[in-house]
Every structure is written in C-alpha cells, then in structure tokens.
C-alpha positions as CSV (number, residue, x, y, z in Angstrom):
1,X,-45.6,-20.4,-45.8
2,X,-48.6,-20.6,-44.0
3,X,-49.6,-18.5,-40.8
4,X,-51.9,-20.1,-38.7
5,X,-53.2,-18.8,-35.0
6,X,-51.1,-22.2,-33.8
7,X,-47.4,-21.8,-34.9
8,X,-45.9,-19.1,-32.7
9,X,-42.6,-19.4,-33.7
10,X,-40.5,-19.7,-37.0
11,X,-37.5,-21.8,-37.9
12,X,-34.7,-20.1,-39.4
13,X,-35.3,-20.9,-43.1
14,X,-39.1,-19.5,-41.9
15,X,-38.2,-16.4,-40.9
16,X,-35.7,-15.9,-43.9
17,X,-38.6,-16.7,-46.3
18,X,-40.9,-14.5,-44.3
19,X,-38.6,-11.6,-44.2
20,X,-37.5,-12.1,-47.8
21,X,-33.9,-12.1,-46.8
22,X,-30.8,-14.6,-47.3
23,X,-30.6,-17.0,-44.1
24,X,-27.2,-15.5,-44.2
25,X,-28.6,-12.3,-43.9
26,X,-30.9,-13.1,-40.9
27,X,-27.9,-15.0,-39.0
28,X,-26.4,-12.2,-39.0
29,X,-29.2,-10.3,-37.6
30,X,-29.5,-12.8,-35.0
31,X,-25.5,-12.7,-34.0
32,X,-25.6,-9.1,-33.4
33,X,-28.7,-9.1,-31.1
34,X,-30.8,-6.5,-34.2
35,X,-34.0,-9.1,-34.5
36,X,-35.5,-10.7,-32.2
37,X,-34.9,-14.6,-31.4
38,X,-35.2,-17.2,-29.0
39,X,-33.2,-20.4,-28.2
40,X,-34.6,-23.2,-27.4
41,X,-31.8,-25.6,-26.7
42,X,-29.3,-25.0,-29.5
43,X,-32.3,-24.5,-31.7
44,X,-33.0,-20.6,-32.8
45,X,-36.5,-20.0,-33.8
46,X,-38.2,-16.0,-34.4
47,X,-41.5,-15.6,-32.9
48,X,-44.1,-14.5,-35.5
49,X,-45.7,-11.6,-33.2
50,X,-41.8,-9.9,-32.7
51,X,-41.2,-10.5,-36.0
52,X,-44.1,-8.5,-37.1
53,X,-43.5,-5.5,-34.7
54,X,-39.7,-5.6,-35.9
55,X,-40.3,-5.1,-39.1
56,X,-43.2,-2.0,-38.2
57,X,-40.2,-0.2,-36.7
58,X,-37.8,-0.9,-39.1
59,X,-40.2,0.3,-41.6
60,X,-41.1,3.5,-39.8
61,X,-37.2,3.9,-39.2
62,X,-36.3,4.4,-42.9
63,X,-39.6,6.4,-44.0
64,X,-38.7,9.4,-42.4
C-alpha cells in the first residue's frame, strides 16, 4: 500500500492491511463506533489522518 499526500481516505480492505487486522476484525470496529469511519453513500472508507491518531491512543492506552 502506498501513502501518497492525495488519497485521504482508505477502503476497507485498505485499512485492514494498514492496521494489520482481519477485515472482520475492523468491521467490527466500525459497527460498534471504536474507529473512526465515514460513509459515503453505503460506501465506508477510514480516513488516513484518524487512522493514524487512533492508533497513537490506542497505543498509549495499553503502554501504561
């Protein structure tokens, strides 16, 4: 996966890739409202920038 300055937001199989989770995993994720998402028609897609910042807090959450 590339990241360029142009793509601002990820498709689902994107994100999964990028996160190094099962899509599975991140639908559930997106279900329950814990990672952030937007929907674009019936189309979900995870903004890069959110994603990043996500995963800071989740990261700073567990190394206590």
């Amino acid at each position: 996966m590339t990241d360029t300055p142009f793509t601002l937001l990820l498709t689902p199989p994107q994100a999964a890739e990028a996160l190094a989770i099962s899509p599975r995993k991140l639908w559930s994720l997106t279900t329950s409202g814990e990672i952030p998402h937007v929907r674009i028609g019936r189309s979900v897609r995870y903004p890069i920038d959110d994603l990043r910042t996500w995963t800071q807090i989740q990261t700073k959450g567990v190394a206590k």
